[in-house]
N, C-alpha and C positions, 0 to 999 in steps of 0.2 A: 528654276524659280517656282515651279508649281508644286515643287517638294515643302520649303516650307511654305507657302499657304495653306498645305493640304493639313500639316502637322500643327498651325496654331486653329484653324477652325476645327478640327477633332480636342484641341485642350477647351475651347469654348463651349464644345459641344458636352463634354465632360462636367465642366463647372457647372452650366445650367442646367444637367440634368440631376444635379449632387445638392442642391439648392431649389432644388423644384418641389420638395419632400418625395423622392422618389420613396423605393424602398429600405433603403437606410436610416434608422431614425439619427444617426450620427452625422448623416447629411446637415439635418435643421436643426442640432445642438449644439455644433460651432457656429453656425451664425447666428446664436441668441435666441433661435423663433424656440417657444413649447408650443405643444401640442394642444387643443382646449383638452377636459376629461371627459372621457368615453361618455354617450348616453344609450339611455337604453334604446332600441331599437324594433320595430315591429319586421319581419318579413324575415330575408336573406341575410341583417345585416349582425354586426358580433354585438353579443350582449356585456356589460361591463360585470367584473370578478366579485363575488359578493364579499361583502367586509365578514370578515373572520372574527365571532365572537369570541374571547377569552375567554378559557377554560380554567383560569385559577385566579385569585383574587390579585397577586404581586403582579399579574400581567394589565392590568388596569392601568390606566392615566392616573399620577397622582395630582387629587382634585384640589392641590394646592397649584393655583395657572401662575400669579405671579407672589414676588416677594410679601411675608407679610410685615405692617406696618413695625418699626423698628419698638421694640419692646413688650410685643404680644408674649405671648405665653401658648404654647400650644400643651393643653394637657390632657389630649388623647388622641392615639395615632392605633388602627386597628387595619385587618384585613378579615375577613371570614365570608362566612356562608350560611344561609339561613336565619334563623332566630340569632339574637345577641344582645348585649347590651354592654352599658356601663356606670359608674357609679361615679359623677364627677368631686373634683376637691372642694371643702369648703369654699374657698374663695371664689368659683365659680358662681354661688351664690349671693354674692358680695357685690358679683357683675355689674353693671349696667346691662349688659347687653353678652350673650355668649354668640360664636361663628359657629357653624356647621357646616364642611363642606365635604361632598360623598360623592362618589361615581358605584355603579351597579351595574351587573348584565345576569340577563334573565329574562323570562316570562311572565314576570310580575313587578307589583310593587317595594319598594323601600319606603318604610317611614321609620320617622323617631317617635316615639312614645315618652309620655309621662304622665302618672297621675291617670292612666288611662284615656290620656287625649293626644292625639297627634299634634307634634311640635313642628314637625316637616316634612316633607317625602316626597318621592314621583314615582313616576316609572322609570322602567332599566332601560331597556332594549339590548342594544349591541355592545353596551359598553363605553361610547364614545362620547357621552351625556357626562358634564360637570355639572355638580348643582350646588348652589348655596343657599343656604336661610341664616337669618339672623333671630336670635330667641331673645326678646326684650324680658328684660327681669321682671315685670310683671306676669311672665307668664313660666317661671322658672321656680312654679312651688315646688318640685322635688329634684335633687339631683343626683336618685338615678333612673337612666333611659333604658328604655326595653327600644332595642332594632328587630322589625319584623319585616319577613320576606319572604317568601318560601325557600326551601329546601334547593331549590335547585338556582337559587339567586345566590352569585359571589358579589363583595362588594370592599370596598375601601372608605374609610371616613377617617376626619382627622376634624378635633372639636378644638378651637382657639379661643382666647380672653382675649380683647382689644388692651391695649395701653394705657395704663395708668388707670387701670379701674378694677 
């Protein structure tokens, strides 16, 4: 009789150690629990894995997050590096209001230009920055933009027209 009690307190002894987060992370991801994310740590302890900046432009987030409004118009879709620009269509002009939305990584800044005045811009960093600006037709004396960055900034931007304007 002391055969199984000895056999179900060893399966007890099993399950609470497999549930306990022992060393298996497979322990606490059948029963639902995550993990919080690693922090950094001073002394003994592990430091978390640094984000991996992209090294080409196509490897960027594209800085479109959700759907856009049904009858936009998107009328420039680019990736590059460094200096660039673009030359928008009439109708852009026509605007109310034009989108800009860019992601960047690098050591410096992104802006739009026109007219030699900054339309928009930030900083890059790691790549993981979505940015948007809205350029009011009052301030869309020319359409075309000069993108300026340094040389060692990749970047992605995609310029839209709202609906029905």
């Amino acid at each position: 009789m002391k055969l199984p009690l000895l056999a179900v307190g060893l399966s007890a002894l099993v399950l609470v150690s497999a549930c306990s987060g022992g060393a298996h992370s497979q322990a606490t991801a059948t029963h639902g629990a995550t993990r919080p994310p690693a922090k950094a740590t001073t002394g003994t302890g592990a430091t978390p894995s640094p984000i991996q900046t992209p090294t080409s432009p196509d490897r960027l987030p594209n800085p479109i997050q959700s759907s856009l409004p049904v009858g936009s118009k998107t009328l420039y879709t680019k990736t590059g590096h460094g200096k660039g620009g673009v030359t928008l269509p009439a109708s852009a002009g026509k605007a109310s209001s034009i989108t800009v939305m860019w992601t960047c990584a690098g050591p410096s800044n992104f802006d739009v230009i026109a007219t030699g005045k900054r339309l928009a811009g930030s900083q890059c960093g790691d790549g993981t920055g979505v940015f948007t600006a809205e350029i009011p037709h009052t301030k869309m004396h020319e359409l075309a933009w000069k993108f300026s960055a340094a040389d060692s900034v990749i970047w992605r931007i995609v310029v839209t027209q709202p609906p029905g304007k």
